[in-house]
DRENKE-125334 format. One record per atom (N, C-alpha, C): residue in three letters; x, y, z. Coordinates in steps of 0.02 Angstrom, whole numbers, plus 50000, padded with zeros to 5 digits. Layout:
ALAXYZ;...
END
This chain:
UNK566726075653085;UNK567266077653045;UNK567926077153082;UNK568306075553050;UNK569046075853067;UNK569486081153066;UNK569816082553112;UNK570246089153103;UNK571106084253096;UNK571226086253066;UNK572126086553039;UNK572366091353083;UNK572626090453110;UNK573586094453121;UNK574056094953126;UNK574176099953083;UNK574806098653075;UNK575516101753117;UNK575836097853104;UNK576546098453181;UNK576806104553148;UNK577016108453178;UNK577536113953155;UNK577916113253191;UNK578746113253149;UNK579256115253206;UNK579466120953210;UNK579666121053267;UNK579776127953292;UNK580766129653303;UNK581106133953276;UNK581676133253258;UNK581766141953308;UNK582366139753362;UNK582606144853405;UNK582686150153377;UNK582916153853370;UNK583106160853354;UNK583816161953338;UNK583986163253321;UNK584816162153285;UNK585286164853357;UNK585826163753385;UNK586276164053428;UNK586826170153398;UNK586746176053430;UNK587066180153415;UNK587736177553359;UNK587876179453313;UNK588376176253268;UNK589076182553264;UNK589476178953253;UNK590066183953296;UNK590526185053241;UNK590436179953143;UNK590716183653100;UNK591146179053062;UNK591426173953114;UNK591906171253083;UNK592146168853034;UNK591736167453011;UNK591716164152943;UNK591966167852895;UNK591376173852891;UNK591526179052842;UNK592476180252866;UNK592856182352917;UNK593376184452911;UNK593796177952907;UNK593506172052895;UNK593946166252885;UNK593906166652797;UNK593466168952774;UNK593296166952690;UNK593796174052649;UNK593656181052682;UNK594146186052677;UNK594946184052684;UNK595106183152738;UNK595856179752734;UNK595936173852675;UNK595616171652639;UNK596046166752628;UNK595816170352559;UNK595466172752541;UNK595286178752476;UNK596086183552478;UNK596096187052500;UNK596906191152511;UNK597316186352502;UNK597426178952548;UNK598116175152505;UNK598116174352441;UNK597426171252424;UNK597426170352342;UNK597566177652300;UNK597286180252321;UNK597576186952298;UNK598156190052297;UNK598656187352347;UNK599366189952361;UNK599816185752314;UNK599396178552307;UNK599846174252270;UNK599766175052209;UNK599126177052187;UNK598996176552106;UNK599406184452084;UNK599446188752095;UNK600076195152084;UNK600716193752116;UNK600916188852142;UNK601626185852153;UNK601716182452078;UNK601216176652078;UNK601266173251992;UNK601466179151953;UNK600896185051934;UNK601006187151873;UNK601586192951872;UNK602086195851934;UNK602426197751910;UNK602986193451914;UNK603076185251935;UNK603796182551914;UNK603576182751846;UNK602986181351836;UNK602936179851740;UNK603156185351709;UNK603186190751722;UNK603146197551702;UNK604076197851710;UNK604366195551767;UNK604976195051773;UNK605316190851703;UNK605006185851714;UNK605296180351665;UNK605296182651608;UNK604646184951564;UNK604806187651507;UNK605246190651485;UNK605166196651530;UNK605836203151518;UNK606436200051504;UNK606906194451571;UNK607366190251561;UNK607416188751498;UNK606936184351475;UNK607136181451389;UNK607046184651331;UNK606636188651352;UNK606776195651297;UNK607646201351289;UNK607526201751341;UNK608516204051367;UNK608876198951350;UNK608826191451345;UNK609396186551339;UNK609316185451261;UNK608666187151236;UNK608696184951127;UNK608796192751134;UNK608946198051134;UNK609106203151130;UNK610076205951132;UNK610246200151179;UNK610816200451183;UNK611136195051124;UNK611016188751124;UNK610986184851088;UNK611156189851006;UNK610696190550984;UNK610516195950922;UNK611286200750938;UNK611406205250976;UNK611896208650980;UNK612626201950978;UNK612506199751003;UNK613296194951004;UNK613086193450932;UNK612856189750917;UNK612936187550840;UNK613056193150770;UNK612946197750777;UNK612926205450741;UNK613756207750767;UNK613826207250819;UNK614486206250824;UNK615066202750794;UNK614876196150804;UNK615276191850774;UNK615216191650708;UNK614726190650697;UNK614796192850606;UNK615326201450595;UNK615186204550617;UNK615506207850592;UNK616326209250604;UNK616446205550658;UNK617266204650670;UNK617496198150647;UNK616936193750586;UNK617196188650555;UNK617526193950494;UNK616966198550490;UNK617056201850421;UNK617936204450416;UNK618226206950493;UNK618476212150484;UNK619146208850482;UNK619086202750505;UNK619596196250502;UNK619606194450401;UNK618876195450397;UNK619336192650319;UNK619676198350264;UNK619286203650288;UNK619666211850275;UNK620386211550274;UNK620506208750344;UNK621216210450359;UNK621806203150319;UNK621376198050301;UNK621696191450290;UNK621836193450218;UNK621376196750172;UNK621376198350098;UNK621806205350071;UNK621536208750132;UNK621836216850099;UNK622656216250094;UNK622796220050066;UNK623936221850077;UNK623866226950114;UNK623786227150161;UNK623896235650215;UNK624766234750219;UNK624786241550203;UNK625596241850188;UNK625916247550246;UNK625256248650304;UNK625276254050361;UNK625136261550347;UNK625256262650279;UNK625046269350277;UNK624426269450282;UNK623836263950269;UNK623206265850271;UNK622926269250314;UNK623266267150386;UNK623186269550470;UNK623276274650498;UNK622816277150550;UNK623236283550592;UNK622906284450639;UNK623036290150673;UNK622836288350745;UNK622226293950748;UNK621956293450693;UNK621036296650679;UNK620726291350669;UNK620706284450658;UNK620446280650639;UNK620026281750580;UNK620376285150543;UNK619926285350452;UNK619786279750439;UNK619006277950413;UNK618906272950391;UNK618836266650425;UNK618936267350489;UNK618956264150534;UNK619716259350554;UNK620286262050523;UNK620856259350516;UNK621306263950561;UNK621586260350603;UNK621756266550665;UNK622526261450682;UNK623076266050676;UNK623656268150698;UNK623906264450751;UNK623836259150797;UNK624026257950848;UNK624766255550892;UNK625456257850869;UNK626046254350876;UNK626346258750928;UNK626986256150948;UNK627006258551006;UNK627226268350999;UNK627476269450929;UNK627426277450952;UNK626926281250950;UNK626366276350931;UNK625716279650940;UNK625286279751013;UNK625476275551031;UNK625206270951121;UNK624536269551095;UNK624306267851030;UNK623586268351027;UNK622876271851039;UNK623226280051051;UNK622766283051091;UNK622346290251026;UNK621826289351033;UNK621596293250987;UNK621796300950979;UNK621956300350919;UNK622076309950902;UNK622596311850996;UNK623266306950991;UNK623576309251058;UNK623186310151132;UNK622536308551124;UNK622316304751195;UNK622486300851223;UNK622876300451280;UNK623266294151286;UNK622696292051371;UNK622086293451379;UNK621646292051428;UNK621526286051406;UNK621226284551327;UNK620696279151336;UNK621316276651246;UNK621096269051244;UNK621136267551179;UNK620736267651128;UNK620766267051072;UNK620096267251007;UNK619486264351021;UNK619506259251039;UNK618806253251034;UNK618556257251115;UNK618936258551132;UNK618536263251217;UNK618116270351223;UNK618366273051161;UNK617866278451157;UNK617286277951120;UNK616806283251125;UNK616156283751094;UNK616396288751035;UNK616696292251029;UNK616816296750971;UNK617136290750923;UNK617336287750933;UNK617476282850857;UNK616716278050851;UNK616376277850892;UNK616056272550896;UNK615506276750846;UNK615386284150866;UNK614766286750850;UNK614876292950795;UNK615446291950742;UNK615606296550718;UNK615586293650680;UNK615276296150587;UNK615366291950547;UNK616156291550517;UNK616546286450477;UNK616996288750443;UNK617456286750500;UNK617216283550548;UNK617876282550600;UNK617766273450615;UNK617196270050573;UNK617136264750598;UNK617016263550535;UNK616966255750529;UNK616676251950449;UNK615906248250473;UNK615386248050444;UNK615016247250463;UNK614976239750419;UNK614446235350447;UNK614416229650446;UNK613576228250436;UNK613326226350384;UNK612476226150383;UNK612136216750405;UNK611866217950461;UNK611636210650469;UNK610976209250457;UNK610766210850411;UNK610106212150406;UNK609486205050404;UNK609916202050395;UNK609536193650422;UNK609486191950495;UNK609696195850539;UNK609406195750622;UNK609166200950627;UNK608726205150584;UNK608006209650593;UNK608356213550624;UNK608686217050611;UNK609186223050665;UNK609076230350620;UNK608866233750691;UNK608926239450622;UNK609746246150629;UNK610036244950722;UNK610556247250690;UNK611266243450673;UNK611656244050615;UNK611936239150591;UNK612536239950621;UNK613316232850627;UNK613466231550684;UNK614246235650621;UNK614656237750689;UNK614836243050684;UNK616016236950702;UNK616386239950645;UNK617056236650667;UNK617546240650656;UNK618136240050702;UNK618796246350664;UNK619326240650679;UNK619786242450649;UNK620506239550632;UNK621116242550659;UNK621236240450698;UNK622036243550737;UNK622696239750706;UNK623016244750676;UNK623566240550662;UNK624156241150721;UNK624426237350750;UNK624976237350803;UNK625476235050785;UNK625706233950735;UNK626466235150729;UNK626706228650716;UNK627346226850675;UNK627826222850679;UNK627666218250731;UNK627926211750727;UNK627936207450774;UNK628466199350759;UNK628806201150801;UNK629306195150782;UNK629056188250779;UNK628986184150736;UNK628916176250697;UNK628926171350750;UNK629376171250797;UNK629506165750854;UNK629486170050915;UNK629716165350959;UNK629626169051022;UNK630316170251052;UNK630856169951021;UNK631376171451024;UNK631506179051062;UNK631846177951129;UNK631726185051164;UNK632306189751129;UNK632666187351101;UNK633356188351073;UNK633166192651005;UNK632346192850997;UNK632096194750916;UNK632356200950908;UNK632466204550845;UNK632306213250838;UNK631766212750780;UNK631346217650797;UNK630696215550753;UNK630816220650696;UNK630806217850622;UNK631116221850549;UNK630486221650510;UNK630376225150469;UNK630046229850443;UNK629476223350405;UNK630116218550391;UNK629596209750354;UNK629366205950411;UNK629416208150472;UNK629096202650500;UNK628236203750512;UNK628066197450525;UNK627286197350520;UNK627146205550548;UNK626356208150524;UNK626046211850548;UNK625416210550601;UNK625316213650660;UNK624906210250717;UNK624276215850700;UNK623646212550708;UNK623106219750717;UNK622596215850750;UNK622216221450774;UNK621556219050838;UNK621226223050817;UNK620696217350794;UNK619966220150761;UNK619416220950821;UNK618846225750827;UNK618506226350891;UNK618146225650838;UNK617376223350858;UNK616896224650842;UNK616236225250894;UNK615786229950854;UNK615186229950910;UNK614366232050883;UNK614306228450918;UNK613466223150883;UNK613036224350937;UNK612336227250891;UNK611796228750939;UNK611116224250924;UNK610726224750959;UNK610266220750956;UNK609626221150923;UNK609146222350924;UNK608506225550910;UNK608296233050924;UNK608626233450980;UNK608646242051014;UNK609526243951032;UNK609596251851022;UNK610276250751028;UNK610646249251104;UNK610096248451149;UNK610126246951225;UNK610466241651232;UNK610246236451181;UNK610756229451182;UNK611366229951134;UNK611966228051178;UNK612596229151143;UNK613046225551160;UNK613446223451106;UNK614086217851131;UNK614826219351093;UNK615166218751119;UNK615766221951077;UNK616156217351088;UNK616546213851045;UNK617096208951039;UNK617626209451023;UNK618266207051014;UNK618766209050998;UNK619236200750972;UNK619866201950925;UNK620236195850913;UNK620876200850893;UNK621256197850897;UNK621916198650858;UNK622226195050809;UNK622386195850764;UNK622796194250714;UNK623296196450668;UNK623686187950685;UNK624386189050649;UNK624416190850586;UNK624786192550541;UNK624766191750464;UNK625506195050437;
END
């Protein structure tokens, strides 16, 4: 009879192992890790950005609409000055020079600078933009400032017919009242 045998190999014993690997595979686990929460809060950055910039957007336009409005108010109406005073009723406020423009004789701040006209009803005209999804609506007052001489003639005295000057403010919020823009124009008439 025949005997077979078979070879076995015989394999050393493992060489004390000292790890490396494992703390080579860890390190580079933590970069990916440092980088993938770097990604998600620029993304997290970025959003916010363009949410704040169509937010502002929304406020400027709520704005402007409503100091188009206050421009054609002032292009149509006959304000004959009594409408005005320096309460801003109605949102029509007093502004010439014996008034200095300063609310109810405040002579700190002008009209469109305080929050008491801004946040009082009956002291502003309100303006509804309701086609840019807004829910608070954009807010305008009317300063009348006085006489204003036709040319630029330094030689002018300004009479009771010459053009009338006024500066419309308006101010427009966005989706939240956090976003806000306030504009302003003047006009002759």
């Amino acid at each position: 009879m025949k005997t077979i045998q078979h070879s076995q190999k015989v394999f050393p014993l493992p060489v004390k192992q000292k790890g490396i690997v494992l703390i080579m595979v860890l390190t580079l686990l933590l970069a990916l890790t440092i980088l993938g929460v770097s990604s998600m809060s620029t993304s997290t950055l970025e959003t916010r950005m363009a949410n704040n910039f169509q937010e502002r957007s929304i406020a400027f336009q709520a704005a402007e609409a409503a100091l188009r409005e206050g421009e054609r108010l002032v292009e149509t109406a006959n304000f004959n000055g009594s409408e005005f005073n320096n309460l801003c009723t109605n949102g029509l406020c007093e502004c010439t020079k014996s008034t200095t423009c300063d609310y109810n004789g405040d002579s700190t701040q002008t009209f469109w600078e305080l929050n008491t006209v801004w946040n009082t009803s009956g002291k502003y005209i309100t303006y509804l933009t309701s086609s840019l999804g807004i829910t608070n609506p954009a807010k305008y007052i009317i300063e009348h400032m006085g006489n204003v001489c036709p040319d630029t003639d330094p030689a002018c005295v300004v009479a009771a017919t010459d053009p009338r000057m006024f500066r419309i403010t308006a101010l427009g919020y966005g989706k939240t009242v956090t976003a806000k823009v306030m504009l302003q124009s003047t006009y002759k008439k």
